[in-house]
N, C-alpha and C positions, 0 to 999 in steps of 0.2 A: 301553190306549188307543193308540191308531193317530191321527200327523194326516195328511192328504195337503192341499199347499198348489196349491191350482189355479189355472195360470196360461196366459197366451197374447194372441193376437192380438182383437182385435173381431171377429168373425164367424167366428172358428176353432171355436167351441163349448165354449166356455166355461160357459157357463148349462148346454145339456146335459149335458154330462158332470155339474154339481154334480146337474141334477134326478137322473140314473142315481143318483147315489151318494143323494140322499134316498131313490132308492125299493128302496135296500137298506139303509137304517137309519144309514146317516150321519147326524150331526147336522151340517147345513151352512149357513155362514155368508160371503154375497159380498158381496166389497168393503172387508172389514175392514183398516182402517188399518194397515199392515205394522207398523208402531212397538207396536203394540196385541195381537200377536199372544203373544209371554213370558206380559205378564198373562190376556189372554184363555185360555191355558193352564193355566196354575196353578187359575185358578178354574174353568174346567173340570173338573180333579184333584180338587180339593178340594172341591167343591159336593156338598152333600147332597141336590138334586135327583133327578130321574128321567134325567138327562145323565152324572150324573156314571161316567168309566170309557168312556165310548161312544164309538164312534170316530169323528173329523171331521174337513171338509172345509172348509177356507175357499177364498173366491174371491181372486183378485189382479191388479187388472190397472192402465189406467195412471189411473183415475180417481183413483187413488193420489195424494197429495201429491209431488211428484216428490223433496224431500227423502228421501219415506219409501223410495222405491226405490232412492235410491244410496247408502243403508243396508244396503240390503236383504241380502248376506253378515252384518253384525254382528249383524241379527236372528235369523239362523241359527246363529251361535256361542253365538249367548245362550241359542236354543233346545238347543243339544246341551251347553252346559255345564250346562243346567236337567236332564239327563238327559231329554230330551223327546225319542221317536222318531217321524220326521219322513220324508217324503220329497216332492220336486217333480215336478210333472207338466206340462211347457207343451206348449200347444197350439197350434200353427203351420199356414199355408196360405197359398199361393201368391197371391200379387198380386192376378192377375186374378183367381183365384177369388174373393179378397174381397172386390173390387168388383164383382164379379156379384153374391154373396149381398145385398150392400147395396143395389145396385138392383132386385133382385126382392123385398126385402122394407120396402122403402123408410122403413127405419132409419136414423137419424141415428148418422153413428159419433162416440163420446163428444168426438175431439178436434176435429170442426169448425169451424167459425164461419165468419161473411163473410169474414173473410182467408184462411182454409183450405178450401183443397178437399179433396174425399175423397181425392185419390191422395196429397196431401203427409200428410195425417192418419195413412194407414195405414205412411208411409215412419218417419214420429216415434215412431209410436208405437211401431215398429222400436226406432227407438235407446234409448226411454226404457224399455223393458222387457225390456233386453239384458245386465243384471245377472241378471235372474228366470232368464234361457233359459242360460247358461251355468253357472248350479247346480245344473239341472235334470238330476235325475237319470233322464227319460224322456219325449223329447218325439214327441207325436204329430201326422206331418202329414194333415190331417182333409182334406185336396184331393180327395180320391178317393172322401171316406164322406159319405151321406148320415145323416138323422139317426138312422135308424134301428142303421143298421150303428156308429157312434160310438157308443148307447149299447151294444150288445154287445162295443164295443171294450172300452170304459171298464168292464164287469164282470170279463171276459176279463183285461186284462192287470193292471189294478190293483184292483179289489173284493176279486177271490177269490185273490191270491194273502197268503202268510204272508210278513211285512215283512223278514222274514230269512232268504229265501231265494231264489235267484235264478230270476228267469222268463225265458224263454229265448223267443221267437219267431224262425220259422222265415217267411219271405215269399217268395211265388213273384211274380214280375213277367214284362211284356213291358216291353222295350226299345221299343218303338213307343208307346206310354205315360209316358214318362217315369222316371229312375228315382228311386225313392223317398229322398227326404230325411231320413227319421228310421232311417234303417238304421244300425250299427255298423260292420258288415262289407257289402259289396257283390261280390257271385263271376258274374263272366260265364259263362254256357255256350254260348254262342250258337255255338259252338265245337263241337257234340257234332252228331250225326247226328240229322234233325230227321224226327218224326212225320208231321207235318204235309203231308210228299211222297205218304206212302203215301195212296191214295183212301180206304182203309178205316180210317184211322186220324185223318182228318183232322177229324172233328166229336166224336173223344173229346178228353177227357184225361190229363193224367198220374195221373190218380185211375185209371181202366179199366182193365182187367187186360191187353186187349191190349194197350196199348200199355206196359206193366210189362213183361211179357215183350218187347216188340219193343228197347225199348231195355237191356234187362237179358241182351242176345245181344252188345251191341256195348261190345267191352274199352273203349274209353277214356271209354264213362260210368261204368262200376265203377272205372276209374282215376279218374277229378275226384271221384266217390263219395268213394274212401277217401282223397284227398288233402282234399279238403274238411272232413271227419269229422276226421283225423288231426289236422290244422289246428287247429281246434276245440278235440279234446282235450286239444291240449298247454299252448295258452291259457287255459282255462273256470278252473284253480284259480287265476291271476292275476288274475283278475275278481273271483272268490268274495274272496281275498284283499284286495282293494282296495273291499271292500265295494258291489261294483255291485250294486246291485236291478235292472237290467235289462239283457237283452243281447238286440240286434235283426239278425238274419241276413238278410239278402237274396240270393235267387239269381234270377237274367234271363238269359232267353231272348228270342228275339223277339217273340212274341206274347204270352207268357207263361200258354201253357195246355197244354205236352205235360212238356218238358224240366226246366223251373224247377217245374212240381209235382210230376214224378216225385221228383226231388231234396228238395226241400224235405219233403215227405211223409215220404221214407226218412229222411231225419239227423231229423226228431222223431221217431221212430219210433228210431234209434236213442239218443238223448238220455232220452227216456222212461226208459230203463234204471237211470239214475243222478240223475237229476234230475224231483223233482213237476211242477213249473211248465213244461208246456212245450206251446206253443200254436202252431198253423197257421193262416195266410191264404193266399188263393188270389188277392191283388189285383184282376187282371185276367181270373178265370174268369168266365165269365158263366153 
């Protein structure tokens, strides 16, 4: 049995990610009182129903008794002295975006009321769910995913990988975009000789085979290549070590559609080698 504790902001996707995981046979349950989750466990384990052994998902967020959150660590010791394998997934997004999502879908967010307005609401509930996002062994910023893309996130990084061992993503970005939050590592190339000049290279991207070859002529991207990789290498068994379940790469360029996919593309491609779990985005490809 697998549990993944799902966590995050109001309007980050929370609800989607749990519906992904039901409709790959999670048994999922939101909102469960943090203090509730040891027992909720155990009976789970031990139930002779049609549940029992199945792997689950509960939700967490701040309609939580706020006690139960600044608990919320000893709940977790309780779980790993229970021998319960476990891991956290919170789900974050930028300001504005959450208060777009809320006025296009003119949802009340949980911590309202006439004395609160939406923008102090979503500031609170920041702080009150900042025990959850510091545990969290993989948080995803959903600012850029619609719903559909969030639910092939949520298969992609966390459904289909095996709880013991580590998934590795690779993310190509433009810089004129923002750069991504939920990254580990952050490697600028912006630096390197850019496609984008060329006429004919200018409506591919680093996926196309010309521009592979274009930038696979010029030494100092086979140099950030193999410094990047080398990098990497030396690191990856201090993470294994330290029992990371996730490790999130990021490389930006300016646009992020020649450079940063070239790159990103080639180190999974080299990673694949030694490690199952190992997943590509394109961010800002269109």
């Amino acid at each position: 049995m697998k549990l993944l504790i799902i966590s995050g902001l109001s309007g980050a996707g929370k609800s989607i990610a749990l519906q992904a995981l039901e409709d790959l046979e999670y048994y999922c349950v939101d909102n469960l009182p943090i203090g509730l989750l040891p027992t909720f466990v155990q009976q789970m384990v031990g139930s002779a129903s049609q549940w029992s052994g199945q792997d689950i998902a509960v939700g967490v967020d701040a309609r939580n008794i706020i006690t139960d959150l600044l608990h919320f660590e000893e709940t977790l010791c309780a779980l790993r002295e229970e021998g319960v394998e476990f891991e956290v997934i919170f789900l974050d997004a930028d300001d504005e975006i959450l208060l777009q999502r809320f006025s296009e879908t003119r949802r009340r967010h949980p911590l309202t009321d006439d004395q609160t307005p939406l923008i102090d609401a979503v500031k609170k509930e920041r702080d009150l769910l900042q025990a959850v996002s510091a545990n969290a062994d993989l948080h995803l910023d959903t600012s850029q995913n619609n719903v559909h893309e969030l639910r092939a996130l949520i298969r992609e990084r966390v459904a289909h990988k095996a709880s013991s061992q580590l998934s590795i993503q690779f993310m190509s970005f433009g810089y004129k975009n923002g750069i991504p939050t939920d990254a580990d590592y952050v490697f600028d190339v912006r630096c390197l000789p850019n496609p984008y000049w060329r006429p004919e290279l200018r409506r591919l991207s680093g996926q196309d085979d010309l521009v592979r070859v274009y930038l696979e002529q010029e030494p100092d991207v086979l140099r950030m290549y193999d410094d990047i990789q080398g990098f990497l290498e030396r690191w990856m068994d201090k993470f294994m070590a330290d029992n990371r379940s996730y490790l999130s790469v990021a490389i930006g360029c300016t646009g992020g559609q020649h450079r940063s996919v070239y790159l990103a593309e080639k180190l999974a491609d080299q990673f694949r080698l030694r490690h199952e779990h190992v997943q590509v985005r394109h961010r800002d490809v269109s």
